[in-house]
C-alpha positions as CSV (number, residue, x, y, z in Angstrom):
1,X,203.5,117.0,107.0
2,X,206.5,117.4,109.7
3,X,204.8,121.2,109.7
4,X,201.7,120.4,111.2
5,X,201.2,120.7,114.8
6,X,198.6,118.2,114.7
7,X,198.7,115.1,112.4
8,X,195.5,112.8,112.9
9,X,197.1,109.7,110.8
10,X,200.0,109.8,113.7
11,X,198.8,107.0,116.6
12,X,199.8,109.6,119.4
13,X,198.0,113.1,117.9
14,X,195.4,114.3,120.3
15,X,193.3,114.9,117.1
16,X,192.4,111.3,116.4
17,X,190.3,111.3,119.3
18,X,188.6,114.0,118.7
19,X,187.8,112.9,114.9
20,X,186.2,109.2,116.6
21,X,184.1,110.9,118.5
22,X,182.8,113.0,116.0
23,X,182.9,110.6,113.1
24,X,181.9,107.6,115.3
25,X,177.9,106.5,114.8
26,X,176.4,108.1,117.8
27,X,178.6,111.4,117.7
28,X,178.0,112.1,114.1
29,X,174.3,111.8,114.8
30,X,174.3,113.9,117.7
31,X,176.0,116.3,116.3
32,X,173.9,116.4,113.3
33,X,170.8,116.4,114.7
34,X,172.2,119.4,117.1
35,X,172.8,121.2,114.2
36,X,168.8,121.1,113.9
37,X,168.3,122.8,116.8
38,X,168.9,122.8,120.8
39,X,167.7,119.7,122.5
40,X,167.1,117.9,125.6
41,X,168.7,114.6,126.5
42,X,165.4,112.8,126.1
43,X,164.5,114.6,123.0
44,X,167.9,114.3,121.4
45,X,167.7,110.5,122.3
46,X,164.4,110.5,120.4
47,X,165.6,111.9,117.3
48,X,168.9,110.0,117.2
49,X,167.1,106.9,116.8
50,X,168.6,103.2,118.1
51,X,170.9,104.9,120.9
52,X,170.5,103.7,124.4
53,X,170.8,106.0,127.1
54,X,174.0,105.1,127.9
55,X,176.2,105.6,124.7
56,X,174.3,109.0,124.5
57,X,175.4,110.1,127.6
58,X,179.1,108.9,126.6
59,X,178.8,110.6,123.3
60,X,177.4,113.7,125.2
61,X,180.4,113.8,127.4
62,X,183.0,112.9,125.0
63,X,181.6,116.2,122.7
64,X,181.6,118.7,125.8
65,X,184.9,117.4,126.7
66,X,186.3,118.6,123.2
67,X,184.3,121.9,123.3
68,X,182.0,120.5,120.6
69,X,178.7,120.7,123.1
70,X,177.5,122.8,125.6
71,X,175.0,121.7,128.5
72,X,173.2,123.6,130.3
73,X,172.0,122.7,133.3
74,X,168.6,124.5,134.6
75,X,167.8,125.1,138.2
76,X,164.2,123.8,137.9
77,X,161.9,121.0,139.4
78,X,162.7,118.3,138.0
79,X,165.9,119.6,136.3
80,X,165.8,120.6,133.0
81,X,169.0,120.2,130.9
82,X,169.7,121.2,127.4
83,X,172.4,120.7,124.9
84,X,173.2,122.9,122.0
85,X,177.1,122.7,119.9
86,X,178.9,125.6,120.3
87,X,181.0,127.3,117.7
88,X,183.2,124.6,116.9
89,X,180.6,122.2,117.1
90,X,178.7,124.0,114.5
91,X,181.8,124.3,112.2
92,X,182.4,120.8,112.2
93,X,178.8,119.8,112.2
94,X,178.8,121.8,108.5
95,X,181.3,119.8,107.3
96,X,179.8,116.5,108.7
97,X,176.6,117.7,107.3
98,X,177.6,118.0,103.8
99,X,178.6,114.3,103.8
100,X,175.8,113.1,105.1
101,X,173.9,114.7,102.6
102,X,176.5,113.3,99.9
103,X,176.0,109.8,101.6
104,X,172.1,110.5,101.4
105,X,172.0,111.8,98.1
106,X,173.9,109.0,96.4
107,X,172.7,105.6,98.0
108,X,170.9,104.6,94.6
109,X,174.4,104.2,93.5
110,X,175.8,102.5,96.8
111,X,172.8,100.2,96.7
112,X,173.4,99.4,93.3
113,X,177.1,98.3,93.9
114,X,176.1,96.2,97.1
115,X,174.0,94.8,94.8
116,X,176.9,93.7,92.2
117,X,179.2,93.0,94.9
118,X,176.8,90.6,96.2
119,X,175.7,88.9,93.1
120,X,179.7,88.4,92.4
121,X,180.1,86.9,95.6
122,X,177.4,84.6,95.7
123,X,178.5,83.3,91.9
124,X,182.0,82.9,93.3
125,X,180.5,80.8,96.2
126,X,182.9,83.3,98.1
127,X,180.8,84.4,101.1
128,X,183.5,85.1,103.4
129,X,184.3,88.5,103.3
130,X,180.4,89.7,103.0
131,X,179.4,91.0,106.7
């Protein structure tokens, strides 16, 4: 790996922070459901559903900081202002996308071993590491 300019497992790579904010709850969301289509803050807050104004406008920030997200800010009464990914965004939102869809398409199976793990726990008596 000494070959790499950029190693995200190293504490000091400028990568890692790059990867939490797009693997993080509210980034991988937003950048998911910009994937969709280009939205307005209100709308995207809408269809990212559970995120408070705040972390969105965080997330929003972090992701036009790393060249993930564009905004574009309309000179209209009131001001309109619309976000879209740009062509990095969209590349990594493809990859992001295809596990989501793998996470989707195989909770049967994670349900089913929650299930076990539970069950195992509970006849143990050991209830300390469930969350």
């Amino acid at each position: 790996m000494d070959d790499l300019a950029f190693d995200v497992f190293s504490r000091h790579c400028a990568s890692r922070g790059t990867l939490e904010h797009v693997t993080g709850r509210w980034g991988s969301l937003t950048v998911g459901a910009l994937y969709e289509e280009r939205l307005r803050f209100n709308e995207l807050r809408r269809r990212v559903d559970g995120v408070s104004e705040k972390m969105l406008s965080q997330t929003l920030h972090a992701l036009e900081r790393d060249g993930l997200v564009h905004r574009e800010a309309q000179p209209t009464n009131p001001p309109r202002v619309d976000y879209e990914l740009t062509a990095l965004g969209r590349a990594v939102a493809e990859q992001l996308l295809g596990l989501i869809h793998l996470v989707e398409g195989r909770m049967p199976e994670v349900l089913e071993a929650r299930q076990r793990y539970d069950t195992a726990r509970e006849e143990t008596g050991d209830r300390t590491a469930s969350p």
